[in-house]
C-alpha beads as a LAMMPS data file, in Angstrom:
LAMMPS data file: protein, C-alpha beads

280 atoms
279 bonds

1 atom types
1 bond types

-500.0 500.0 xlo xhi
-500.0 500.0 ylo yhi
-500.0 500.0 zlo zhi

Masses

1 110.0

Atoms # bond

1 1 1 29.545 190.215 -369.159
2 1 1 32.801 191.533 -369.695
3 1 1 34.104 188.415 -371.407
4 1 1 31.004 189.137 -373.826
5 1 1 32.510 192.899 -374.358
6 1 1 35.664 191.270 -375.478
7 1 1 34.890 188.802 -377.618
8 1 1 32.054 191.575 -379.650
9 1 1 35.017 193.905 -379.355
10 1 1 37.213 191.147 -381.400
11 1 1 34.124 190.406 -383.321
12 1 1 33.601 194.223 -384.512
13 1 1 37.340 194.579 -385.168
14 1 1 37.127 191.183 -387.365
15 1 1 33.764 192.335 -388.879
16 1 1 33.055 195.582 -389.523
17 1 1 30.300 195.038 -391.069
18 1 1 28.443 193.971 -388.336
19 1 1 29.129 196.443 -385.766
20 1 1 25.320 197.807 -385.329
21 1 1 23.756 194.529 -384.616
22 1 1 26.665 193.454 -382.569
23 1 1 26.151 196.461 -380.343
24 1 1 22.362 195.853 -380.744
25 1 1 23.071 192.560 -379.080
26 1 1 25.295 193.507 -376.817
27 1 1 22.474 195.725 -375.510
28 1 1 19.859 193.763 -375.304
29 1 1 22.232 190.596 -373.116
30 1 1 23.054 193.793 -370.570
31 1 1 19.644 194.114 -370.004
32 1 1 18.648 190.384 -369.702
33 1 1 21.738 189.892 -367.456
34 1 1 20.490 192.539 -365.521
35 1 1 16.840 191.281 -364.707
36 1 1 18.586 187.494 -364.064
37 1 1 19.234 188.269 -360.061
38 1 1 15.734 189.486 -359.144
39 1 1 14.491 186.443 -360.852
40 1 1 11.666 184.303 -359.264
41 1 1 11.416 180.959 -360.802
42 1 1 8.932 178.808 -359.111
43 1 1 10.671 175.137 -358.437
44 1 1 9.236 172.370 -361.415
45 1 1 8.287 169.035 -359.704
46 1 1 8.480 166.078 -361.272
47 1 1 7.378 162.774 -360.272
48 1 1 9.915 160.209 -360.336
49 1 1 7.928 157.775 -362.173
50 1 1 7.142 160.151 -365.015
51 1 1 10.568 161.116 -365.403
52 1 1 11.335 157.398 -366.061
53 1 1 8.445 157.094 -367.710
54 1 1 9.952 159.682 -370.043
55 1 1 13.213 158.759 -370.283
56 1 1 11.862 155.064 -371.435
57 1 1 9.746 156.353 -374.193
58 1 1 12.027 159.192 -375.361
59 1 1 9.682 162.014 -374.419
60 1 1 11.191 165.674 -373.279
61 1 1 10.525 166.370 -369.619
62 1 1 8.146 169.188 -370.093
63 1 1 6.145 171.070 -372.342
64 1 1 6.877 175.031 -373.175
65 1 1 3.832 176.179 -371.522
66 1 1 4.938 174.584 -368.967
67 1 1 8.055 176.449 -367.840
68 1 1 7.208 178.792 -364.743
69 1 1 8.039 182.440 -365.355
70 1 1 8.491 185.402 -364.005
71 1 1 6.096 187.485 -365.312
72 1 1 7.219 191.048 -363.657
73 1 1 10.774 190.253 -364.193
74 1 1 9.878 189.889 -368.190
75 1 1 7.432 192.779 -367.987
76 1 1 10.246 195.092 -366.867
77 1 1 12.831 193.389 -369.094
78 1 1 10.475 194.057 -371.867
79 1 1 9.897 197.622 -371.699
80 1 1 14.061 197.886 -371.717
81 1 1 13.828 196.192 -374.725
82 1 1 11.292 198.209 -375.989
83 1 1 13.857 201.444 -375.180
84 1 1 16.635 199.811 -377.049
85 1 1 14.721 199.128 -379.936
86 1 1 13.388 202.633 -380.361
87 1 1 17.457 203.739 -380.464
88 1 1 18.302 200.854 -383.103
89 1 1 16.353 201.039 -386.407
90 1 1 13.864 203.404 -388.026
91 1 1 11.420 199.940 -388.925
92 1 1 12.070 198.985 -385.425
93 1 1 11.582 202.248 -383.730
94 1 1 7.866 202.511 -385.451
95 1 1 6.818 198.716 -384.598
96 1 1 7.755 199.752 -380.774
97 1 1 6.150 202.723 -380.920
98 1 1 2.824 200.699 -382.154
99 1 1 3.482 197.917 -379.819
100 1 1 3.284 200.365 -376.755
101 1 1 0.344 202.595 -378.127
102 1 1 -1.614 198.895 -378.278
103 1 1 -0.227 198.031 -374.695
104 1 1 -1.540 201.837 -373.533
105 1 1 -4.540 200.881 -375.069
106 1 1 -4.721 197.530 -373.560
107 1 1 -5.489 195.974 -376.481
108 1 1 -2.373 193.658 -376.058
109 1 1 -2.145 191.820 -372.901
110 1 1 1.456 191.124 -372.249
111 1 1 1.302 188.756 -369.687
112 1 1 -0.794 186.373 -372.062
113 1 1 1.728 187.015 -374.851
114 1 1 4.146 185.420 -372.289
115 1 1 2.911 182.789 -371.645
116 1 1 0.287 181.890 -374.990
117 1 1 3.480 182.549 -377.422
118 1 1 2.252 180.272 -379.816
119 1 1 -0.643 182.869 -380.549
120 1 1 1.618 186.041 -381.331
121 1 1 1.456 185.805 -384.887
122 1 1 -2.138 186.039 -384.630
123 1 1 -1.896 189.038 -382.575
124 1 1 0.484 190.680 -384.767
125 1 1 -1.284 190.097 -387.921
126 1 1 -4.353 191.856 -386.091
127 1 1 -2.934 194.587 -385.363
128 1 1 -0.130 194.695 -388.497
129 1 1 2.644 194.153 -386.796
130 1 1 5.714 192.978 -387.870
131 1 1 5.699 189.331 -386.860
132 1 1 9.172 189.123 -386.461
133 1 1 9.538 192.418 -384.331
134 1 1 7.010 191.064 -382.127
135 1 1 8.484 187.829 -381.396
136 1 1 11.648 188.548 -380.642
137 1 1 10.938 191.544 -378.048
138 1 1 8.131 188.811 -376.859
139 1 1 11.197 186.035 -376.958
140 1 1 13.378 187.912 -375.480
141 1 1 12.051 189.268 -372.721
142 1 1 11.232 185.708 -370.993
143 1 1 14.309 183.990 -372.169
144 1 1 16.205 184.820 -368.671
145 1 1 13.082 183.034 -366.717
146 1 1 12.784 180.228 -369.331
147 1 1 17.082 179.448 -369.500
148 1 1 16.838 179.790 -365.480
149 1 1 13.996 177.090 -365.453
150 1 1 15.968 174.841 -367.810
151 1 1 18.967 175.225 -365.023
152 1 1 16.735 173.560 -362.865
153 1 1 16.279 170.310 -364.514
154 1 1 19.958 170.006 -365.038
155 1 1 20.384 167.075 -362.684
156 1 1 17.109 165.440 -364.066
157 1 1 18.501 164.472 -367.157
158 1 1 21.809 162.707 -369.073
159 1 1 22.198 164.639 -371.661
160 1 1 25.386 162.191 -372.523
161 1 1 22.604 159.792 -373.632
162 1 1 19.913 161.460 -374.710
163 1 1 21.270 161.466 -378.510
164 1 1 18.397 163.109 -380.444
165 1 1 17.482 165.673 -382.853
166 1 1 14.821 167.124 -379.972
167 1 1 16.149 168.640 -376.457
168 1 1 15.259 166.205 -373.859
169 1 1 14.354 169.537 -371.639
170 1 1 11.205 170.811 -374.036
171 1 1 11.314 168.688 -377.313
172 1 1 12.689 171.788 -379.360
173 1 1 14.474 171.710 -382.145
174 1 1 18.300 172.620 -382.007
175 1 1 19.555 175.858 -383.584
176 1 1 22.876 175.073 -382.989
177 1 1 26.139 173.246 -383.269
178 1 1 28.623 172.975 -381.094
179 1 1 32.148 170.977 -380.985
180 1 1 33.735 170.485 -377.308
181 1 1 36.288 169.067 -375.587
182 1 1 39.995 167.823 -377.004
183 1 1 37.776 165.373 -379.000
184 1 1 35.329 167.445 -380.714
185 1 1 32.358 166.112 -378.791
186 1 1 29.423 167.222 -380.813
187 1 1 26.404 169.119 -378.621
188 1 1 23.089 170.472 -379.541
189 1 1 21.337 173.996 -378.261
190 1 1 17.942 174.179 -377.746
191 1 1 16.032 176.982 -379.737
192 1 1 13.636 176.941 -376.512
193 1 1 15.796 176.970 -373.615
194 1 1 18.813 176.810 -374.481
195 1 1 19.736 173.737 -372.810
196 1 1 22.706 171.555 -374.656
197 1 1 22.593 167.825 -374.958
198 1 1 25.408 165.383 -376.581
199 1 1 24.769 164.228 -379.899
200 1 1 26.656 161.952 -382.900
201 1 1 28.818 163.122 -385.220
202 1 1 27.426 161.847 -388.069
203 1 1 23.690 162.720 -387.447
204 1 1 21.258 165.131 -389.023
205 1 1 18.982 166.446 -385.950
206 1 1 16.173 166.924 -388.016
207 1 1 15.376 163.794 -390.382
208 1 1 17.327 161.330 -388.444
209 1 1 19.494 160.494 -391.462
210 1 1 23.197 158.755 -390.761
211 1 1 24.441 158.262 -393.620
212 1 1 27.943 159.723 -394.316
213 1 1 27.155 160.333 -398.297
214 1 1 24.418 162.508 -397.688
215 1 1 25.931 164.637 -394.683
216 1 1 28.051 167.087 -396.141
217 1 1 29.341 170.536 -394.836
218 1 1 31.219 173.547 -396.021
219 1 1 32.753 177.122 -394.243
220 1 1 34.003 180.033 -395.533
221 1 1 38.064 180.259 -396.724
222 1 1 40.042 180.751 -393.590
223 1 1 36.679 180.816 -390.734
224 1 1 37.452 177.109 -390.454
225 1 1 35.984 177.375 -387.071
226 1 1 32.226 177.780 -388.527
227 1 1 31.058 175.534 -390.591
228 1 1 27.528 174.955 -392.153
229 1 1 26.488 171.028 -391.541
230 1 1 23.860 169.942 -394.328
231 1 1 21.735 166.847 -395.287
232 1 1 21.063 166.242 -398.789
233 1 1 18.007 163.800 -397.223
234 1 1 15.948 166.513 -395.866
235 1 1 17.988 169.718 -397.867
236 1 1 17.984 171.469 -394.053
237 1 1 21.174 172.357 -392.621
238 1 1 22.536 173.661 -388.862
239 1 1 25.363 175.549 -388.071
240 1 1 28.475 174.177 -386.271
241 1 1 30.948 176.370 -383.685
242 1 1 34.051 174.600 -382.896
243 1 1 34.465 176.016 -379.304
244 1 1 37.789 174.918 -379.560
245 1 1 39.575 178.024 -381.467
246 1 1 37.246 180.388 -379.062
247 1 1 38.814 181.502 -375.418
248 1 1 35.206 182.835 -374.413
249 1 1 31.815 181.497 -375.853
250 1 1 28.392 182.667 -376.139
251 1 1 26.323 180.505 -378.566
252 1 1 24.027 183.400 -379.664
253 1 1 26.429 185.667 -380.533
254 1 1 28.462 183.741 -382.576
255 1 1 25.836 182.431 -384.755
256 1 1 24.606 186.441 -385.124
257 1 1 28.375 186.991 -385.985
258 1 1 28.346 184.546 -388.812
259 1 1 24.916 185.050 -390.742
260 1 1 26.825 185.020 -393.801
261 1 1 27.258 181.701 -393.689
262 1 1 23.148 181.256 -393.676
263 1 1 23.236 183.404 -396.662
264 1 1 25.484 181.152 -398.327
265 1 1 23.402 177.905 -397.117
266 1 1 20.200 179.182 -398.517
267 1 1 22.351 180.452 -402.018
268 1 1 22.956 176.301 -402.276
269 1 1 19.636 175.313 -401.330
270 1 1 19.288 174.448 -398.055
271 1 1 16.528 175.574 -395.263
272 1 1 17.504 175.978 -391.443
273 1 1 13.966 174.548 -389.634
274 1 1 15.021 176.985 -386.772
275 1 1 15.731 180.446 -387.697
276 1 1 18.023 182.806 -386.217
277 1 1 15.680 185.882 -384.693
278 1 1 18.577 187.913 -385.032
279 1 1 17.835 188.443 -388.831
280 1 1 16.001 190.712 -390.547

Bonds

1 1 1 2
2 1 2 3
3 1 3 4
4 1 4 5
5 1 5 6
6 1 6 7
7 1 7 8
8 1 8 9
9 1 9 10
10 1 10 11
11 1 11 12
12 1 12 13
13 1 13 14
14 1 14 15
15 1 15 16
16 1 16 17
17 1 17 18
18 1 18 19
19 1 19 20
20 1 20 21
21 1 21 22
22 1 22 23
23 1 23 24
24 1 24 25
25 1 25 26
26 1 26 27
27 1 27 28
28 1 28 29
29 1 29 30
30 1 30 31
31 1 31 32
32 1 32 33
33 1 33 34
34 1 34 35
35 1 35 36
36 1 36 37
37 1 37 38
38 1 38 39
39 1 39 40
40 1 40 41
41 1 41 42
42 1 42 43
43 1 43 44
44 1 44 45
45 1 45 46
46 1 46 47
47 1 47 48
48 1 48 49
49 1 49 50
50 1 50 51
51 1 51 52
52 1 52 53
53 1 53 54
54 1 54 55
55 1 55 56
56 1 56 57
57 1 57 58
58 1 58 59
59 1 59 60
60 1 60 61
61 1 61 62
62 1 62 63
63 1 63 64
64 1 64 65
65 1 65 66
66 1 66 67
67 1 67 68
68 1 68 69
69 1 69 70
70 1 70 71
71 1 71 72
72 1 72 73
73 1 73 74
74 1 74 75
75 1 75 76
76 1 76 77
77 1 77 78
78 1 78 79
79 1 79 80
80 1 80 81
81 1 81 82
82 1 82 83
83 1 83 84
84 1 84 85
85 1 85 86
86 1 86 87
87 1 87 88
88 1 88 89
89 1 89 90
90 1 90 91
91 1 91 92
92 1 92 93
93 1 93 94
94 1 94 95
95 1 95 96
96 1 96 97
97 1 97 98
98 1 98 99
99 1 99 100
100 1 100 101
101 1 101 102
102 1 102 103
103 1 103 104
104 1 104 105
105 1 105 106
106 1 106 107
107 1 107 108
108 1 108 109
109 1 109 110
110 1 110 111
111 1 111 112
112 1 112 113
113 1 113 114
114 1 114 115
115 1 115 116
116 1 116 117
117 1 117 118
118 1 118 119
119 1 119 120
120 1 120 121
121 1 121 122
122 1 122 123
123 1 123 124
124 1 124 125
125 1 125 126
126 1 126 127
127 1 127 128
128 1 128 129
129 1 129 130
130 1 130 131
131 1 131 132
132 1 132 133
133 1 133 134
134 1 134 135
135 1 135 136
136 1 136 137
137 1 137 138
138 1 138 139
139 1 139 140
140 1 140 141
141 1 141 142
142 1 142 143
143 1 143 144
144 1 144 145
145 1 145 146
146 1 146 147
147 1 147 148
148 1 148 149
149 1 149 150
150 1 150 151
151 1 151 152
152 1 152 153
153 1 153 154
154 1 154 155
155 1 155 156
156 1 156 157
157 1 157 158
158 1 158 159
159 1 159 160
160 1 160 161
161 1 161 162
162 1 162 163
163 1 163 164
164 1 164 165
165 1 165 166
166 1 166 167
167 1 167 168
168 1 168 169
169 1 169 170
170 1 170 171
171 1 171 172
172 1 172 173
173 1 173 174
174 1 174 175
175 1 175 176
176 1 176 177
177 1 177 178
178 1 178 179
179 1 179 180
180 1 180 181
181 1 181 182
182 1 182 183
183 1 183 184
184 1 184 185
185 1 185 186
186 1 186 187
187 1 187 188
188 1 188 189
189 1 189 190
190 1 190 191
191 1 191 192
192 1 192 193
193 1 193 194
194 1 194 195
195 1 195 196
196 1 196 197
197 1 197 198
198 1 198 199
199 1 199 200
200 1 200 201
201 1 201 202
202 1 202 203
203 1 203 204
204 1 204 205
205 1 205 206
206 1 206 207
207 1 207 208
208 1 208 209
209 1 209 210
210 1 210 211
211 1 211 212
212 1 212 213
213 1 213 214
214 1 214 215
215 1 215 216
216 1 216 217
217 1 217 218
218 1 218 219
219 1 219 220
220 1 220 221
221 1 221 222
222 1 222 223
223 1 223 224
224 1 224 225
225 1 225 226
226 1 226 227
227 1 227 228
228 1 228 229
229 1 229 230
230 1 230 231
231 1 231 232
232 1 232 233
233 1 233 234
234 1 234 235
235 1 235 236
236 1 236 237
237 1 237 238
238 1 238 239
239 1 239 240
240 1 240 241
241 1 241 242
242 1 242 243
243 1 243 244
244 1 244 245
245 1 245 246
246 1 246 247
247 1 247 248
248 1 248 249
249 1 249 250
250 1 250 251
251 1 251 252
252 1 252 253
253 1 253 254
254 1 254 255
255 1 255 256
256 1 256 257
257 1 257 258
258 1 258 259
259 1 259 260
260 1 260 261
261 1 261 262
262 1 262 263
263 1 263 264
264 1 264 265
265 1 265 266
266 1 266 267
267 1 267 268
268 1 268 269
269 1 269 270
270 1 270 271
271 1 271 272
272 1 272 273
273 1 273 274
274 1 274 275
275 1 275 276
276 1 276 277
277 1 277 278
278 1 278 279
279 1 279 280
């Protein structure tokens, strides 16, 4: 956590600009950092012939509703959130404040919203809440249990190998790039759990495409170290960190530290299939 102080501290210096959503999100990660020692993550069993099975046909390991959380841990992590939000923005303080009066109400049941998140836009739009808002408290809150599940599979998987646009953990897309290593190994993140896997150089995630004249990229003059990789095939595009030029990393906040760059993207033309839920 202190390594994350430093590098927002550079990042505010660098970018003024972004100061109150920097310290927004350094907030919220003190909180979720927090909650991550108390966690209880129930173990995921897998049968060895399924995981071949998998492995043979190119299927993920495991469905989203199928990652075990800890429903207490994200209650309680959720209500922090809840806190910080009412201290960030006026739109956010009043979508809190309607979220909890439906949650004293019980006319929100958290622990289904937890695990059934593929229904929360329904449940905002019946109650007019801002879908966004609602998500990303709802996101948020069980990300430590869902990244602490995907730790768990770690040895079940080569992620060397796995080479496709999907994470081999939960079949989500990527919403991020990143370049390791003295080589520039490319590597994928997982929108879902945040798990990494190894991927081409020359590959766009989310058509498949390969060839060179129709992957392009472009960064801003002197941030040489983001860059914004597109595909003229499918006219998406995902953002690329070279890890290289950064002492400390954190995927998340880099990407929040460089939104311009999306702005720029969607200026030329081009759609990112997984959206940061750090925008407005």
């Amino acid at each position: 956590m202190e390594n994350l102080k430093k590098r927002i501290k550079q990042l505010k210096k660098k970018r003024p600009a972004y100061k109150e959503i920097l310290s927004f999100y350094q907030k919220v990660r003190e909180e979720q950092d927090k909650s991550k020692p108390s966690l209880k993550i129930n173990p995921i069993p897998l049968k060895k012939e399924w995981k071949q099975l998998l492995a043979k046909e190119g299927f993920p390991l495991l469905d989203k509703k199928d990652f075990p959380l800890d429903i207490e841990a994200s209650t309680a992590l959720f209500n922090s959130l809840c806190g910080i939000g009412k201290e960030a923005t006026p739109r956010m303080a009043e979508q809190v404040k309607k979220i909890e009066e439906l949650l004293n109400h019980k006319k929100i049941n958290l622990k289904k919203a937890f695990t059934e998140e593929g229904k929360n836009d329904r449940i905002a739009e019946k109650f007019g809440l801002d879908k966004k808002v609602f998500a990303f408290l709802i996101r948020e809150s069980i990300r430590p249990s869902i990244e602490a599940g995907a730790e768990k599979l770690l040895n079940e998987i080569d992620s060397q190998t796995w080479l496709k646009g999907i994470c081999p953990v939960c079949g989500s897309l990527p919403y991020l790039s990143l370049l390791k290593e003295t080589e520039g190994k490319r590597f994928l993140l997982c929108s879902f759990c945040g798990h990494p896997w190894r991927s081409e150089r020359i590959f766009c995630p989310f058509c498949g495409n390969k060839e060179q004249q129709l992957l392009n990229y472009f960064c801003a003059e002197g941030e040489e170290t983001y860059r914004i990789d597109t595909c003229d095939q499918c006219r998406q595009y995902i953002k690329t960190v070279d890890t290289r030029d950064i002492e400390f990393i954190d995927p998340a906040l880099e990407d929040l530290a460089t939104l311009h760059l999306d702005l720029l993207a969607y200026q030329k033309g081009y759609k990112r299939p997984v959206p940061s839920p750090w925008t407005p």
